[in-house]
C-alpha positions as CSV (number, residue, x, y, z in Angstrom):
1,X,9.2,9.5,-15.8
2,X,8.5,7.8,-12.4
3,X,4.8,6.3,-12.1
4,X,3.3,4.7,-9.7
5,X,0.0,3.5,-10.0
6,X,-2.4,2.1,-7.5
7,X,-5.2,0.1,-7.9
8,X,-7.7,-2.6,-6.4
9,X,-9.4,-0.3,-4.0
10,X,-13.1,-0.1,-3.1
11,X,-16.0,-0.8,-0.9
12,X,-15.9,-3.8,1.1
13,X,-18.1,-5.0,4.4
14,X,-16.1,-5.2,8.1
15,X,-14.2,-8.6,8.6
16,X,-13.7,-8.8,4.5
17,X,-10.6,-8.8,2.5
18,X,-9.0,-6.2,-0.7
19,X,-6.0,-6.7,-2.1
20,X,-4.4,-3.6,-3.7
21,X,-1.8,-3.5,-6.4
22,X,0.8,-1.0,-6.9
23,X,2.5,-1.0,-10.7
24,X,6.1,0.9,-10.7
25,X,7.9,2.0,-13.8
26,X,10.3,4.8,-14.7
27,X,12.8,3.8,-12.2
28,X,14.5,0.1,-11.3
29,X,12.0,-1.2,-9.0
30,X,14.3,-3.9,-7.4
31,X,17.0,-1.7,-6.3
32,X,14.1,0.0,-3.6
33,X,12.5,-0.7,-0.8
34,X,8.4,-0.1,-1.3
35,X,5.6,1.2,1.0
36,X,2.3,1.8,1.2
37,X,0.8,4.4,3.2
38,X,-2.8,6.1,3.9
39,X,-5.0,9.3,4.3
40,X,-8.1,9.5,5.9
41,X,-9.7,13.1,5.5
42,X,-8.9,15.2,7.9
43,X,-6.1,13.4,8.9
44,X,-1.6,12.5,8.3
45,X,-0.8,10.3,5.8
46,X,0.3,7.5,7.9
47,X,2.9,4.7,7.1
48,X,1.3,1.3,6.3
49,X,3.6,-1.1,5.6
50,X,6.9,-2.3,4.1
51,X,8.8,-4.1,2.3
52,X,12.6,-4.2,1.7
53,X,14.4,-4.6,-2.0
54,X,14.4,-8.2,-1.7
55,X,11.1,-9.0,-0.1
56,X,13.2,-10.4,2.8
57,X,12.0,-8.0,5.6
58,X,9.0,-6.2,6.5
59,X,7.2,-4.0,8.7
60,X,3.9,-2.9,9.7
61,X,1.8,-0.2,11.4
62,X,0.5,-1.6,14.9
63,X,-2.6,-1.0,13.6
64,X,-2.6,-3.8,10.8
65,X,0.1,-5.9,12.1
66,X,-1.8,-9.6,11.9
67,X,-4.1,-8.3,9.3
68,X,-2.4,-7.0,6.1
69,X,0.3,-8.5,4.0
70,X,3.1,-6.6,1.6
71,X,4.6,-8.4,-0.8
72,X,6.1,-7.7,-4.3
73,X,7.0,-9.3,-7.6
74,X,10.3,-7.5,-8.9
75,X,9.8,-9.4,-11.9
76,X,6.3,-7.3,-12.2
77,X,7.5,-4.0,-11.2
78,X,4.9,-4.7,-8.8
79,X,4.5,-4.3,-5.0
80,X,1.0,-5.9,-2.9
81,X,-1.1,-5.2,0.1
82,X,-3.4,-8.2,0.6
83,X,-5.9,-6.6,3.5
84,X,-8.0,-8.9,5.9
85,X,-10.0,-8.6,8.3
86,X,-10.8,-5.2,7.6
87,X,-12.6,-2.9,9.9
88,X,-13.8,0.9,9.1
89,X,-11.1,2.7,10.9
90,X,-9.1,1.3,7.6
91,X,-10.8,3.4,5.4
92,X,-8.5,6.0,3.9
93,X,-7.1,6.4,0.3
94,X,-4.2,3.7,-0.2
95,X,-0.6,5.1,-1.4
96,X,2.7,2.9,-2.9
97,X,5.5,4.5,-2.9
98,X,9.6,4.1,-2.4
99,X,10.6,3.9,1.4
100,X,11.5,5.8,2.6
101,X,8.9,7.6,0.3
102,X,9.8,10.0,-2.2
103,X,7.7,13.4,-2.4
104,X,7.5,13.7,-6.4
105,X,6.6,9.6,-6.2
106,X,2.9,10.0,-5.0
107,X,0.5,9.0,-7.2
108,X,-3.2,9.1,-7.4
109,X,-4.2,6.3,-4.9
110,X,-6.9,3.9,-4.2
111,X,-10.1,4.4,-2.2
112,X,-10.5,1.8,0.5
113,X,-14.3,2.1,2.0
114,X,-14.8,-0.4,5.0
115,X,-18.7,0.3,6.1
116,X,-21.5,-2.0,6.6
């Protein structure tokens, strides 16, 4: 049974930093690239980040470029967003999954609140 679990979220002041863990199992972590996406209400989930089997490459929204950081620890079954400098318009529920994402991989995410 694929899992993925997200955690690390919660309510945080502009300009401050989260970092949010995702913990894999059920599948062979290594062999995959990882993502994270978000979901503000009302809106598309919308890509994040990513990171490729290896950790060698990565990509990022615009939006965060500068700001966030994927990483991952195969060894953990574990893939990482650290967040900086974060601002409101980051506020969304935080998702890991494979990349590209799988549709019966989404798990039950991590509030992110960014308000003064």
């Amino acid at each position: 049974e694929v899992q993925l679990v997200e955690s690390g979220g919660g309510m945080v002041q502009p300009g401050g930093s989260l970092r949010l863990s995702c913990a894999a199992s059920g599948f062979t972590f290594s062999n995959y690239d990882m993502s994270w996406f978000r979901q503000a209400p009302g809106k598309e989930r919308e890509f994040v980040a990513a990171i490729s089997w290896s950790g060698g490459n990565r990509n990022y929204a615009d939006s965060v470029k500068g700001r966030f950081a994927i990483s991952r620890i195969n060894a953990k079954n574990t893939v990482y967003l650290q967040m900086n400098s974060l601002k409101p318009e980051d506020t969304a529920v935080y998702y890991c999954n494979t990349h590209p994402p799988s549709p019966g991989y989404w798990g039950q995410g991590t509030q992110v609140t960014v308000s003064s």
